[in-house]
N, C-alpha and C positions, 0 to 999 in steps of 0.2 A: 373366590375372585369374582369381582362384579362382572354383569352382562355386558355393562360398556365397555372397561378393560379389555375381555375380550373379543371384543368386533371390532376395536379400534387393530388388536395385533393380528387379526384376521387381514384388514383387511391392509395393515404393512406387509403380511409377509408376503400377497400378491405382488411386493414388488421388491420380494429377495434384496438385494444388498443395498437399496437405495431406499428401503423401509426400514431397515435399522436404521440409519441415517437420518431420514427424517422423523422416526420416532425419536433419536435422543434431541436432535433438534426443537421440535417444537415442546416436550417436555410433556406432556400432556399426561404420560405414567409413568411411574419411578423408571429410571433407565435398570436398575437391578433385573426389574421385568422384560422390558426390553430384551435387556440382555442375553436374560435368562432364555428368552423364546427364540431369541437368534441361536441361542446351542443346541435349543431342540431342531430348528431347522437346519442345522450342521448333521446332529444325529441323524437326521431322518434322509440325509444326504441331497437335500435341496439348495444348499450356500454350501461353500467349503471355509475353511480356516485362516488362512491368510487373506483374503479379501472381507470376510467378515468382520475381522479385526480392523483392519484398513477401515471401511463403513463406521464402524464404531468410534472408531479414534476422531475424524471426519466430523461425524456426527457432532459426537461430545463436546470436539471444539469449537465449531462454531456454535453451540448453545450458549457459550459462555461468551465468544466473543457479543455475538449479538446483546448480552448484559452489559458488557464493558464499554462498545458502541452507545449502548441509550444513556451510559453514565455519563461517560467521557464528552460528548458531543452533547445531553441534555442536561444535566447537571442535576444538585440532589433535587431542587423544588420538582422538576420533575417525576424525579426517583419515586418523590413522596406521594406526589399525585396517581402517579398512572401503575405502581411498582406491584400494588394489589392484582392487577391483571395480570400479571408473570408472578404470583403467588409470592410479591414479595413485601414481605410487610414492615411498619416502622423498627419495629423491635429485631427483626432481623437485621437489618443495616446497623443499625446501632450496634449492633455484635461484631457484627462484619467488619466495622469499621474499628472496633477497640481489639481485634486481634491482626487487620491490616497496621495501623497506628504499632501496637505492641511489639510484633512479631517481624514487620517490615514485609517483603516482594517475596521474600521464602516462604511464605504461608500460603501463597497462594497452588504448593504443591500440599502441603500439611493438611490444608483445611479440605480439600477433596475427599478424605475419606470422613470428615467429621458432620455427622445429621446438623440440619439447619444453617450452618453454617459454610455447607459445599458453594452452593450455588450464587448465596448471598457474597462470598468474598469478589464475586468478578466486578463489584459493582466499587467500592470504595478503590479499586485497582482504578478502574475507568478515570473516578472522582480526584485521581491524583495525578493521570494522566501519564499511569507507568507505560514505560517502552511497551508496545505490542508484540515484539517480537521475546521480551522477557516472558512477556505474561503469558503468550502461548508457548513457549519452550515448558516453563513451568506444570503449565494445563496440559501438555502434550504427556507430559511424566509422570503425571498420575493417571491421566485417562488410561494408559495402556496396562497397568496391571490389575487394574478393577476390572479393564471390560476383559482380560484373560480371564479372571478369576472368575465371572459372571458365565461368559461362553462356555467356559471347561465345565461350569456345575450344571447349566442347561446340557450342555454334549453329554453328561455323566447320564442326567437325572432322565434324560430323557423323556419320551410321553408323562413323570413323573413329573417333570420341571415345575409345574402348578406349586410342589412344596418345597422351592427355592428359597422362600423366607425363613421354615426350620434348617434347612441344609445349609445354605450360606452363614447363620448365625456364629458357628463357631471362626469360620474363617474371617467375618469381618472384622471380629473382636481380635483377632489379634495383626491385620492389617492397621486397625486404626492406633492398637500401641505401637506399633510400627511407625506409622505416620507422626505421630505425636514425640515418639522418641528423634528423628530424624529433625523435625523443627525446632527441638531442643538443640538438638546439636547444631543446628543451621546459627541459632541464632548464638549459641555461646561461640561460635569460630568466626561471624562477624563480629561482635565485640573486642574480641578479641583483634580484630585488624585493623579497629579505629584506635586515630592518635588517642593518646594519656589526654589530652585537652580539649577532647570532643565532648560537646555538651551532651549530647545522647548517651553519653558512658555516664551521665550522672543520674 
């Protein structure tokens, strides 16, 4: 783990539950890490459990709200312009935007546990101008079992937590079949409730 990485979680965890928070907000290191170092400061009995949770939830949503704001409100020319600086790039959106298009408002729970394409989906949300209150219901229901899963392997791994990327390995793979089954099903049970005469059924 790089030098910066950790000075930057250094220097969150002097502010306990409002340092997870702002680390998944500004984004600056995978929130996996994040996470991960928020369970070691559970372990080490400096944060407790339910309010770190809380933090994270907090956190994570308003990361994405803040994407869905600079969409919504700035629109793609600027996406494409300034997107680079929130690490997001043309090819990403253009993903983002053929699984937002394909898949509809339920992906924006699905896509949360999928690489590349987490982050990127809150922005073709904005670009559509879905309800906010969908979009963080959605957001809110994935955030909470990624950041348990991330918390509980820091609390496990303890002063170990550093090898959260082999530890976590098995359990993401089968979280994200998880997610990906669930958006299957999302999308085949709305189909299924649009009229025989809806052009999207074609």
């Amino acid at each position: 783990m790089s030098s910066l990485i950790n000075d930057v979680l250094l220097f969150l965890s002097d502010f306990g539950y409002l340092g997870i928070a702002l680390g998944l907000m500004i984004e600056v290191i995978p929130s996996e890490i994040v996470l991960s170092y928020g369970g070691y400061m559970i372990s080490q009995g400096v944060i407790d459990w339910p309010l770190a949770l809380v933090a994270a939830v907090i956190g994570g949503l308003f990361s994405q709200l803040f994407l869905y704001w600079f969409a919504r409100y700035g629109g793609r020319p600027l996406i494409l312009r300034y997107g680079k600086y929130l690490l997001i790039r043309e090819h990403h959106l253009v993903l983002a935007e053929r699984w937002f298009e394909k898949y509809g408002q339920g992906v924006i729970f699905g896509a949360r546990f999928i690489p590349v394409v987490r982050h990127a989906i809150s922005i073709p949300a904005g670009l559509a101008k879905m309800d906010q209150g969908k979009f963080s219901f959605y957001t809110v229901l994935a955030i909470i079992p990624w950041s348990i899963l991330f918390l509980y392997l820091g609390d496990s791994l303890g002063s170990n937590w550093r090898a959260i990327k082999e530890t976590a390995a098995p359990y993401t793979n089968v979280v994200l079949v998880a997610a990906a089954i669930l958006t299957v099903l999302y999308v085949i049970v709305k189909k299924r409730k649009r009229p025989a005469d809806d052009p999207s059924n074609l």
